[in-house]
C-alpha positions as CSV (number, residue, x, y, z in Angstrom):
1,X,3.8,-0.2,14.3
2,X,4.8,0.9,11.0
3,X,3.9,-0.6,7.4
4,X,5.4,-0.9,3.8
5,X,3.3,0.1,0.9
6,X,3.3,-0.9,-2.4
7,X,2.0,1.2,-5.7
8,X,-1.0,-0.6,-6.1
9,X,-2.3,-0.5,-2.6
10,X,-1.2,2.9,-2.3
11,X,-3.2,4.4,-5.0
12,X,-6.4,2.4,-3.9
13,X,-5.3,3.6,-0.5
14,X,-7.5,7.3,-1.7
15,X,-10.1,5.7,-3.5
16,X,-11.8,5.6,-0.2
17,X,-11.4,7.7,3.2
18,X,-12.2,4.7,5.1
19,X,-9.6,2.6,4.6
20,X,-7.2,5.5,5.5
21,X,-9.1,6.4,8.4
22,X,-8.4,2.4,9.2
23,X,-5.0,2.6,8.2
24,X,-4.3,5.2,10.3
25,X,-5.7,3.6,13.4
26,X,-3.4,0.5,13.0
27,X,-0.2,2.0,12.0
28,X,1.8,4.6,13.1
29,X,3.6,5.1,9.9
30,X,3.4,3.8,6.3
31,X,6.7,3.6,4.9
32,X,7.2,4.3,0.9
33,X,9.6,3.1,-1.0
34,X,11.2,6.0,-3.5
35,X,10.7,3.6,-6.4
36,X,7.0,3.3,-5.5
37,X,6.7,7.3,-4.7
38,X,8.6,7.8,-8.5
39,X,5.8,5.4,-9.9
40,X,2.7,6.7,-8.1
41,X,3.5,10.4,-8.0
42,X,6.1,11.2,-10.7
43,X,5.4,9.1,-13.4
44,X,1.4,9.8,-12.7
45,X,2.3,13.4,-12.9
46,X,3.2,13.2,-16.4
47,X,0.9,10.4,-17.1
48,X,-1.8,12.9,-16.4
49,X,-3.1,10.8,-13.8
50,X,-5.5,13.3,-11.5
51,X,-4.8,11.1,-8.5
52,X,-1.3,11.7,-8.7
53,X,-1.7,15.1,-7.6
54,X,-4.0,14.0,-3.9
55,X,-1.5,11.5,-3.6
56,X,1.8,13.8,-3.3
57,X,-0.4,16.4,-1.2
58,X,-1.7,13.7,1.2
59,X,1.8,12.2,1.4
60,X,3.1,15.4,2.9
61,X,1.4,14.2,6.2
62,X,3.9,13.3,9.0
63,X,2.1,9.9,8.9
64,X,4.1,8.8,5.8
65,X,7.5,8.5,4.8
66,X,9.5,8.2,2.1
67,X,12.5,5.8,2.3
68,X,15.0,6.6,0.0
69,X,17.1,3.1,0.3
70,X,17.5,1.4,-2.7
71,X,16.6,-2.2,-3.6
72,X,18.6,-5.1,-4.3
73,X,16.3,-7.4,-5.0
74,X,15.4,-8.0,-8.7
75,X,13.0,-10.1,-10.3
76,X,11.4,-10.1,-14.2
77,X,7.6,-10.4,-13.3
78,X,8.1,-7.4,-11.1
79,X,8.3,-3.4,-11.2
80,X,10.6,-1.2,-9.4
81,X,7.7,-0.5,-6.9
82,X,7.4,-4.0,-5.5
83,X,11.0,-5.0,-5.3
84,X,11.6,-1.9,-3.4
85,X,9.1,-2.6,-1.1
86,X,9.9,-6.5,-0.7
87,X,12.9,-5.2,0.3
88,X,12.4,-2.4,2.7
89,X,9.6,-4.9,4.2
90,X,12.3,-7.8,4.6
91,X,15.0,-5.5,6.0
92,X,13.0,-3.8,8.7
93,X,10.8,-6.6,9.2
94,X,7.9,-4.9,8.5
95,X,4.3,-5.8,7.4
96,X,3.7,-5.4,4.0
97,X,0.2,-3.6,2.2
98,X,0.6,-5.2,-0.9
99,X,-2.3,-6.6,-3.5
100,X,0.2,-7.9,-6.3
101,X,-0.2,-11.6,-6.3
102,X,3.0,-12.4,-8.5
103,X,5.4,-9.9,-5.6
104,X,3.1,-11.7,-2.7
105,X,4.7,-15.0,-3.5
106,X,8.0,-13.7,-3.3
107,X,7.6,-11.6,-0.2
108,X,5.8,-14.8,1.5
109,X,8.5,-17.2,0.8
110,X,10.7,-14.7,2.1
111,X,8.6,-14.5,5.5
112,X,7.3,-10.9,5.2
113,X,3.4,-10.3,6.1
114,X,1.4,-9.3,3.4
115,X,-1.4,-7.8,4.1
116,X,-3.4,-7.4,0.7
117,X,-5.8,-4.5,1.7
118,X,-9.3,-6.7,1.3
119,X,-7.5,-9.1,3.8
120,X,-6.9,-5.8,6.1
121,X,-10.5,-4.4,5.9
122,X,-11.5,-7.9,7.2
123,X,-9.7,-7.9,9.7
124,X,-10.8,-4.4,10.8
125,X,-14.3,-5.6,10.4
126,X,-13.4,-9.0,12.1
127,X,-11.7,-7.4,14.9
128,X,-15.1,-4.2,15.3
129,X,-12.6,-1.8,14.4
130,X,-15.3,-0.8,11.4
131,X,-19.3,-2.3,11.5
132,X,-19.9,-5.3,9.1
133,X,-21.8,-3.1,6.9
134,X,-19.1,-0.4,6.6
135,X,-16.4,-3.0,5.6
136,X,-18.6,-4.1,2.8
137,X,-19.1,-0.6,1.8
138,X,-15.6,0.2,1.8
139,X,-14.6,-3.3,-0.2
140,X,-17.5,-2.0,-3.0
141,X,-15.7,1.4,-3.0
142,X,-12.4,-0.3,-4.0
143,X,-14.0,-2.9,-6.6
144,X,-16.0,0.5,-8.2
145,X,-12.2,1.8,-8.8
146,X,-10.8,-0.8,-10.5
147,X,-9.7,-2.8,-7.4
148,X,-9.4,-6.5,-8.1
């Protein structure tokens, strides 16, 4: 099964090699918008952004892709990143890694899963895919970089 990620969830995606290593047990692929690639990777790039640099390097793996279709959804309370994905998520029918509440409604109403990535390490711990004590050390990880 493949996935759509947003920017946010892809960036905490790194902050922690278990939740790849989960990630990569339940999907086959994880499918990233261009918009969301231009605002992780490029923009980061010239942000300075250190992360920015793993991230283009571990997106070179076979078990990501970049989807180059544009968006035609447009909304004001959201970036290029998460329209792009609501969109590639809806047309494909796709789950959705996403931790953007605001974008979450939308994609919701629109009947796309959203799977915010606390939601999926519970699940993973729910389902003895990772121990109790691991998912809880993994959820700390995120919240100790900046994950809300």
């Amino acid at each position: 099964m493949k996935a759509v990620i947003d920017s946010a969830s892809l960036i905490f995606l790194f902050k922690t090699s278990e939740l790849l290593r989960l990630i990569e047990k339940r999907f086959d692929k994880i499918i990233i918008p261009n918009a969301v690639y231009t605002e992780v990777v490029i923009t980061g790039k010239a942000a300075g952004k250190s992360d920015a640099v793993q991230i283009e390097e571990e997106l070179t793996k076979s078990f990501f892709e970049i989807n180059k279709e544009t968006s035609s959804i447009k909304a004001n309370n959201l970036g290029a990143g998460e329209c792009n994905a609501i969109f590639l998520a809806n047309k494909h029918k796709l789950p959705l890694l996403m931790d953007d509440k605001a974008a979450e409604k939308i994609a919701v109403a629109l009947g796309i899963n959203v799977l915010p990535l606390s939601a999926f390490i519970l699940w993973a711990a729910k389902n003895k895919h990772v121990t109790k004590t691991k998912a809880i050390e993994t959820l700390n990880e995120l919240v100790k970089a900046g994950y809300y």
